[in-house]
C-alpha positions in Angstrom: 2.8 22.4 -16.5 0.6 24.1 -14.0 -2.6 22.0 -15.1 0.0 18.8 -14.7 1.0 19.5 -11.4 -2.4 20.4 -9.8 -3.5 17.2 -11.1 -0.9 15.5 -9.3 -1.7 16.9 -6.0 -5.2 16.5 -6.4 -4.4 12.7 -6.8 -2.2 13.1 -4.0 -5.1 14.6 -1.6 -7.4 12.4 -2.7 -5.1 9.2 -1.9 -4.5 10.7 1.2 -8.2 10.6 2.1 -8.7 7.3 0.9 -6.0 5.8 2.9 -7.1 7.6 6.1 -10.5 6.3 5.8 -9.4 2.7 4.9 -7.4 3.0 8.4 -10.3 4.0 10.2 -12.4 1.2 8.6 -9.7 -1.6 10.1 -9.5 0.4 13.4 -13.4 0.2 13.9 -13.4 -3.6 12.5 -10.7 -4.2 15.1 -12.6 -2.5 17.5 -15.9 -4.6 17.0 -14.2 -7.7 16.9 -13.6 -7.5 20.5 -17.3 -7.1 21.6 -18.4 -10.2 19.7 -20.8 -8.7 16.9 -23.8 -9.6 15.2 -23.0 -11.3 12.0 -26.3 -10.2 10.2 -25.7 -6.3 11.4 -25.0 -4.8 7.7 -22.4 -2.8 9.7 -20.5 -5.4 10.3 -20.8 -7.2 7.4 -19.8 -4.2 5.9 -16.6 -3.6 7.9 -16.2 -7.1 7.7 -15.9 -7.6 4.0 -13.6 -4.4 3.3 -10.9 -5.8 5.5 -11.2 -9.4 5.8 -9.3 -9.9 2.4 -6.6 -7.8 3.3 -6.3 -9.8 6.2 -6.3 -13.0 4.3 -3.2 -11.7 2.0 -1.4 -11.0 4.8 -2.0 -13.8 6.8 -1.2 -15.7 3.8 2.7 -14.4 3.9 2.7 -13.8 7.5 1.9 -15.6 10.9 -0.3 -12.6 12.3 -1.6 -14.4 15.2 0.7 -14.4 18.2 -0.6 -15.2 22.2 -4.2 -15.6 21.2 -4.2 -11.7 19.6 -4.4 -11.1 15.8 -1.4 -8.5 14.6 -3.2 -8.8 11.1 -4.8 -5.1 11.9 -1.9 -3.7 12.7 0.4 -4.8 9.6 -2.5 -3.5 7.4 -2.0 0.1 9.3 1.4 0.0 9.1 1.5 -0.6 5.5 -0.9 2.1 4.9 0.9 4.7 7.0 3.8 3.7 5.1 2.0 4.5 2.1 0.9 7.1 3.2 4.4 9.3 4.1 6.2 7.7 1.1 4.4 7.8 -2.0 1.7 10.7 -1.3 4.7 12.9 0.5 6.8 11.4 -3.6 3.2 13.2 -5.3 3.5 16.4 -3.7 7.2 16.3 -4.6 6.5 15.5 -8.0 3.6 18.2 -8.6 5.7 21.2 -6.7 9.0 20.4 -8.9 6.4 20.9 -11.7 5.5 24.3 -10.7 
């Protein structure tokens, strides 16, 4: 059950990572979007196509633009913070009542 459990976490780390980084990739986009950037920079291209879908699926179910500013950024970090405390906090649960 050991091997089981250390598994677990290791998913559970590595989820945690992921998410993290995802947050920091929307926090930078946000961030560039206010400087009006360069649509040929590959860094912004970049940026701009590993959050602009998640902003479409939101905006999709929600109205995310409110006095001018988009709350699109916010929802996704919410969402992921979310995530973040509930199911990863659920992993390490799972893999330490394993042990």
């Amino acid at each position: 059950m050991i091997i089981i459990a250390t598994f677990i976490e290791a998913i559970a780390q590595i989820l945690h990572m992921v998410i993290n980084i995802y947050i920091w990739i929307v926090i930078i986009a946000a961030l560039i979007t206010w400087v009006r950037p360069d649509p040929y920079n590959p860094i912004v291209q970049v940026l701009m196509r590993l959050t602009e879908p998640v902003y479409v699926f939101i905006r999709k179910y929600i109205p995310t633009v409110i006095g001018g500013i988009d709350l699109a950024p916010i929802i996704v970090i919410l969402g992921l913070q979310f995530l973040d405390l509930f199911f990863v906090k659920l992993l390490y649960s799972f893999a330490s009542a394993l042990q």
